[in-house]
N, C-alpha and C positions, 0 to 999 in steps of 0.2 A: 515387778521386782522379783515375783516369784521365778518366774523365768531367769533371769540374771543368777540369781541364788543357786539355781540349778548348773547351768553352765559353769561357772564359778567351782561346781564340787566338781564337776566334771576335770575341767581343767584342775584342778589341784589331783586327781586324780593321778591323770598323767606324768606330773609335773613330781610327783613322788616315786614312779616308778620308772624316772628319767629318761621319759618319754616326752622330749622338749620341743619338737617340732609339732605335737599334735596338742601340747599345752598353751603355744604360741597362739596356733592357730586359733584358740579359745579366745584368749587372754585381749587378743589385740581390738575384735570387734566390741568387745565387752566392755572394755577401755573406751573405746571411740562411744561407745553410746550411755559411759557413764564414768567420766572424767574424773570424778568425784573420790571414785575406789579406788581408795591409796591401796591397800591390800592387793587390787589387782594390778595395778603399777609396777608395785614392791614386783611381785611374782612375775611379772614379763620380762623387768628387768631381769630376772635371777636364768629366764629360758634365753634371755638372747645375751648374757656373758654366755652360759652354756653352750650355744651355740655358735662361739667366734664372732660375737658381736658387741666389742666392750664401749665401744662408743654409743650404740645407739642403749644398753644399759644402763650408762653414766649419762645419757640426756633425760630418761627415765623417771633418774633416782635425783638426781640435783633437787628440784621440786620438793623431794620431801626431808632430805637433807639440811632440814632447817637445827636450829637451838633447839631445843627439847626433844627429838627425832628420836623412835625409839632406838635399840641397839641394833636389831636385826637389819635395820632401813641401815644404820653406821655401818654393819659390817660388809653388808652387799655394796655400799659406797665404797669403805678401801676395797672389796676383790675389785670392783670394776676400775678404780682407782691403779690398782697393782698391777691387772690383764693389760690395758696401758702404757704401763712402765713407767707411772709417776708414782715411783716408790716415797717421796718423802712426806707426799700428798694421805698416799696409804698406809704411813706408818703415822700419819695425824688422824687418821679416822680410825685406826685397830687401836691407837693412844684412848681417844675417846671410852672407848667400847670396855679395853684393859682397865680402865679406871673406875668406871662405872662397877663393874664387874672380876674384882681383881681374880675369885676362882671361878673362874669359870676358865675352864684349860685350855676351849678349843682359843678364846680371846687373846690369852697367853700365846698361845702358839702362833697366830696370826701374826700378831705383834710381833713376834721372834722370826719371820718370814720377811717381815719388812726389812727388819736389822740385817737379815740376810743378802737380800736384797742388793743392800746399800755396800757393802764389806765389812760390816761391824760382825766377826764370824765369831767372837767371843759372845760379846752380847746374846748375838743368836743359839748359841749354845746352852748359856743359863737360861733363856727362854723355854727353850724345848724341854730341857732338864723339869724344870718347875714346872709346864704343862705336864710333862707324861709323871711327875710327884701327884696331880691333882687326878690323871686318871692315868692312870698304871695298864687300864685293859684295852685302851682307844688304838689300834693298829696304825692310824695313819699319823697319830702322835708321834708312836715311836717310829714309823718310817721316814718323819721329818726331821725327828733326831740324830737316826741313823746316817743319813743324807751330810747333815751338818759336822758329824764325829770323820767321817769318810773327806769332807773337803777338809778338814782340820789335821789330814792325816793318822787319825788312828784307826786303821785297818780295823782294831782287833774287836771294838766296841761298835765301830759304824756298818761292818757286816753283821755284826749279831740283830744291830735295832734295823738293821736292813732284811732282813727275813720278814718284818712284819708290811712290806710293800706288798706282800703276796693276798694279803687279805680282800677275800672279794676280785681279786682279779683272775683274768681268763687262764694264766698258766694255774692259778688252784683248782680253778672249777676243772680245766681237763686233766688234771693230777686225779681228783676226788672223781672223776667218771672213769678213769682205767684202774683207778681203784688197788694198783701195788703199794706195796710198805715203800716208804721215803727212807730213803739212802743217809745213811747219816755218817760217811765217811769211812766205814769200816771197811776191811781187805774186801774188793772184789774178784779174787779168785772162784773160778769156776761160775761165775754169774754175768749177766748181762745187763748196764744202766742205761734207763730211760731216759733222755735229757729233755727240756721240754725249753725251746729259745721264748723269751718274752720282750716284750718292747718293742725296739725301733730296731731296725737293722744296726745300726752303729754299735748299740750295747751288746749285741749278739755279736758281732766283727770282735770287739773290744774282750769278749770273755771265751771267747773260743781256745784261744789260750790254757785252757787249765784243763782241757780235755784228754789232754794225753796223760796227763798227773795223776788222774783217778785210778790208773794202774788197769782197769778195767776193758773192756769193748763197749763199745756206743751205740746205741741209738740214738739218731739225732731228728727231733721232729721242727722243723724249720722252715721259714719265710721261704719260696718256695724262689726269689732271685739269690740266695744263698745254695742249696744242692748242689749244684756240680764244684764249688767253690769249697767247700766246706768237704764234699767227699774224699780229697786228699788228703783229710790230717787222719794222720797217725793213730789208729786204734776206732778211730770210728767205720764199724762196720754195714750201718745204712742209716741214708740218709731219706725222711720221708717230710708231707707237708702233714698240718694240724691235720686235717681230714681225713688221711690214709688212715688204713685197717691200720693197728700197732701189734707191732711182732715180737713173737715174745720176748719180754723182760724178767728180771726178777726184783729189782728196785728202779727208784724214780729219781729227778732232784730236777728242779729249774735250773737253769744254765748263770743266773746272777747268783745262786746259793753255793757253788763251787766253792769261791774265795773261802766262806766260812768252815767250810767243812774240810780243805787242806792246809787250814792253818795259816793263810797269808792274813800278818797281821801289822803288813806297815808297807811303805811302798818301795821299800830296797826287795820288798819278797818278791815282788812281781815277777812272775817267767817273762819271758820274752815269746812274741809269737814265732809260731810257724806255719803262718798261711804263704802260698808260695805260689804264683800263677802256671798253669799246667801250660809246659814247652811247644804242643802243640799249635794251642792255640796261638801262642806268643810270635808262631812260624807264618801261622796262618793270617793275622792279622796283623804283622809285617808286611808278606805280601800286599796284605790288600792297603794301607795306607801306602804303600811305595806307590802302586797306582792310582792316589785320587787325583783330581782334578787340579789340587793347588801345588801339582809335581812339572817338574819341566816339561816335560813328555805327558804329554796329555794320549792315554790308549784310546780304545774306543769301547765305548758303552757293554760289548760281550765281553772284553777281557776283563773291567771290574766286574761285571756279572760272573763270570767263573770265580775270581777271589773272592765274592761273597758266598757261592756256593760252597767252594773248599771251607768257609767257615763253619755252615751249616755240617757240612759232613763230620766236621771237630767236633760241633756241640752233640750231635748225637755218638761220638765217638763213647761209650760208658767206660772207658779205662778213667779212674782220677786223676790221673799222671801220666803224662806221656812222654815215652824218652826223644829227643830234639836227636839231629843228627850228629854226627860227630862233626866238632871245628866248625857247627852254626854258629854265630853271635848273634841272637837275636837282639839284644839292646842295641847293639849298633848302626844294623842293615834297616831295622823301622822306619824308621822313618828320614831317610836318610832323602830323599828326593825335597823334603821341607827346609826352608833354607831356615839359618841357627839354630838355636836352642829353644828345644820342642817344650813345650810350657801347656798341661793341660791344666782348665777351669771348671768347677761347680760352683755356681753361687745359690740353688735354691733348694730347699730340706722338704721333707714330706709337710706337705702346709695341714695337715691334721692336727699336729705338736701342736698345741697352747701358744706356747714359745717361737713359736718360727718366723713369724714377722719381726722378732730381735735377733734371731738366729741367719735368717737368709739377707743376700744384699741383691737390690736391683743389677742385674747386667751393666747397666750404662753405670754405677757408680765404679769400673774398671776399665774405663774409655783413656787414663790418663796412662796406665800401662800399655795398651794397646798402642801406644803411641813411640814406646821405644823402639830400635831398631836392632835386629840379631834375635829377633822373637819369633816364632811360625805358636800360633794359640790352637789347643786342639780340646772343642769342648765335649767335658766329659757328662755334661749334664744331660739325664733323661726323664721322660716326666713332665711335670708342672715345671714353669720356668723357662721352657725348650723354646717357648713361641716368642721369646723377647730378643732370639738373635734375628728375628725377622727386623728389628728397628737401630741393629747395632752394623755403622757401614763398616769397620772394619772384616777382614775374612777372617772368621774360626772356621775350622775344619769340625765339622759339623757329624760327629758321632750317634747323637744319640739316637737317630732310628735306627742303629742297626744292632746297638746293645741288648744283646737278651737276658744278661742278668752278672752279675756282679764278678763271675770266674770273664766273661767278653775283659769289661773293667778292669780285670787284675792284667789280662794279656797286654790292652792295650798301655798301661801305664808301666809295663816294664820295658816302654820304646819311649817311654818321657824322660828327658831330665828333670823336670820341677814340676809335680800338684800343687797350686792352689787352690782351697776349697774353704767355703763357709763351715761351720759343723754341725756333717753333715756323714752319711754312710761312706763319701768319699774320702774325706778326711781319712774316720778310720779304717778303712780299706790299705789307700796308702802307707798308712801308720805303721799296720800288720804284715805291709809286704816290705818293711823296711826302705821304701822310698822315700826320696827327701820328699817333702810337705810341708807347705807354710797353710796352716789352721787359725781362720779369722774368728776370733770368738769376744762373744758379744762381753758386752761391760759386768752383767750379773750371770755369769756363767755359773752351769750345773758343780758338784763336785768333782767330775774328771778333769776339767781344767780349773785346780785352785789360786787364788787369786795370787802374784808375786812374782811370777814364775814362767820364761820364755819358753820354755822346754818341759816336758812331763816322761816321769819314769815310763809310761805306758808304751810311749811312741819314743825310742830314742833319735829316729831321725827326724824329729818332728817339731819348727819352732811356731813357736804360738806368737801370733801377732792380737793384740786385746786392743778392744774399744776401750776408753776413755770415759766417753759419755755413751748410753743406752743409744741405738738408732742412727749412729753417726760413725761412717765409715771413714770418714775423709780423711782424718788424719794416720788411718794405716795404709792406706791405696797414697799418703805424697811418703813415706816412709820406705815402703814398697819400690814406690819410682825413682828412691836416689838406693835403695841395695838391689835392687835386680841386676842392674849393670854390673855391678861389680861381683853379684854369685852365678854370674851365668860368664 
């Protein structure tokens, strides 16, 4: 047992310094050779929700989930409960836990997560309220808050409790290693701002927008399929990745702290973007869809090998913009060898997100689309996801090996008439370049898409199509199938 005892601190070890695969790996033989250690149960489950595994956590913990169970065993049931998406399941095990324990804030808050959850956005609000009254200093309190204030539409309260999302994550830690004074919205005349993108490509797409407001020049340190995309806006003078040497600055700010610092405090303030696909490439990757394979004129294998070269030669082109010829139309000539209305698809999000198994939809749940007539599908997914048109007989025009990062993406989708996309970097890509977009979003959607609402100030060409139930597509793909015909 002493041995046990030992491994056991080992493994909590790791498991503190959220180091979950090498706690796992503790946890599980430890488990098998002493069934008995609730404690060790407790704690495997807690590495393998952490590690994208809510199911085999929820087999776990069921066992100790009895009557009298302590609260910690309650609360790790509703997360893996909630990872799931059996939100009412989850707001009966954080009910539990809340009652037992009415201050105790993080409990509070859970329970206000649940309410969220479900659409109860009121409730979830006096939730968080009362959690961040019980600890006022807890940062992810009030960035649950803030979350909650912002789908409630008040700009002006849910960026300020939005600033504390920063605590502990990567865009602070590399603010506090370059070590400038934070920007705090004052003139920057004569100075240069550090912008620092965080999250997921989408959020970065979605706030890029307020760059040109700062009045200032740019440094933009960025996910490295955003640069050449991101180099055309307005006042940004370089664009680098996290890793690049940083050139001088004289202030900072993360790229989600904008809103608060220029004042946007409701959602009629939103700017409108100005991302806009560089002409070149738009010329470029006209040509080369005029000649694919699903064109009537089939060329031969060198003459698409030259269009893909000309694109090559674009991407290294370093102008942000490039002027098109006179009297080109490139939306027209794209794709003009595909017969109907060009309809590009994304269905699969970075499967990192927590969330992306409610966020993303299988391929084949758009098999009933695929079935209309006056359609050419041209998919714009790359990545994870890519391997499932192997099982789909319909023909997409199959992009995504030759996409090298999200300005390819913007070229090609200004030869589409209609994106549809899960939400996803696609979406808001679309969104940004003012292309129509139909944006499937899941049933408990984040605050950028609040719940009531076909259309968002963010994206004005943008209609949002909402699940119903968590996980269940179907009833917007037979929705889909009686309006396509008629907007195309």
């Amino acid at each position: 047992m002493d041995d046990a005892a030992a491994l056991f601190k080992q493994a909590l070890a790791h498991q503190g310094e959220g180091r979950w695969a090498e706690a796992r790996a503790l946890y599980e033989p430890l488990l098998a050779a002493h069934p008995e250690l609730n404690a060790v149960r407790n704690n495997l489950a807690v590495c393998c929700l952490e590690m994208g595994a809510p199911e085999l956590s929820l087999d776990l913990l069921l066992p100790l989930a009895v009557d009298g169970a302590g609260l910690e065993v309650k609360t790790n049931l509703g997360n893996a409960l909630r990872a799931l998406g059996r939100f009412a399941e989850a707001e009966a095990a954080y009910g539990e836990v809340a009652a037992k324990a009415p201050m105790d804030p993080r409990a509070v808050s859970n329970l206000a997560l649940a309410c969220q959850d479900q659409g109860r956005l009121e409730e979830a609000v006096a939730g968080f309220e009362r959690a961040v009254a019980l600890a006022p200093n807890e940062p992810s309190l009030r960035a649950n808050l803030g979350g909650a204030y912002l789908m409630a539409g008040d700009y002006a309260n849910g960026f300020a409790a939005h600033e504390f999302r920063l605590a502990g994550s990567a865009a602070e830690a590399a603010m506090k290693k370059a070590g400038l004074a934070l920007w705090d919205g004052s003139s920057l005349k004569g100075r240069r701002l550090l912008v620092w993108t965080e999250q997921g490509l989408g959020d970065t797409l979605q706030f890029l927008r307020f760059l040109p407001l700062t009045g200032g020049w740019i440094v933009l340190m960025a996910q490295g399929a955003l640069h050449r995309l991101a180099a055309g806006i307005e006042t940004v003078e370089h664009v680098a990745g996290w890793n690049d040497p940083i050139p001088d600055c004289d202030v900072q700010v993360a790229l989600l702290s904008l809103p608060r610092h220029l004042g946007i405090d409701g959602p009629d303030k939103i700017p409108p973007s100005l991302l806009s696909a560089d002409p070149l490439l738009c010329e470029l990757w006209g040509q080369r869809l005029a000649h694919d394979r699903l064109s009537p004129s089939h060329p031969s294998d060198a003459e698409i090998n030259v269009n893909r070269s000309l694109i090559q030669i674009g991407r290294a082109d370093s102008r942000p913009q490039s002027k098109p010829e006179d009297g080109f139309d490139f939306r027209r000539s794209a794709l003009a060898s595909l017969k109907g209305r060009r309809v590009g698809l994304s269905w699969q999000g970075n499967p990192a997100m927590k969330a992306d198994r409610f966020r993303s939809a299988p391929l084949s749940v758009f098999q009933p689309l695929f079935a209309l007539p006056g359609v050419s599908w041209v998919s714009l997914q790359t990545g994870p996801g890519r391997e499932q048109l192997a099982d789909i007989k319909t023909p997409l025009l199959d992009l995504g090996g030759e996409i090298a990062d999200l300005a390819d993406t913007a070229a090609i989708m200004s030869h589409l008439d209609l994106v549809i996309s899960v939400d996803s970097a696609v979406a808001h890509l679309a969104g940004c370049l003012n292309r129509p977009v139909w944006a499937m979003v899941r049933a408990n959607p984040d605050w950028r898409w609040p719940p009531g609402h076909s259309t968002t100030p963010w994206y004005p060409t943008a209609r949002l199509w909402r699940q119903e139930r968590l996980g269940d597509w179907s009833l917007i793909l037979d929705e889909m199938v009686r309006a396509l015909p008629t907007y195309i």
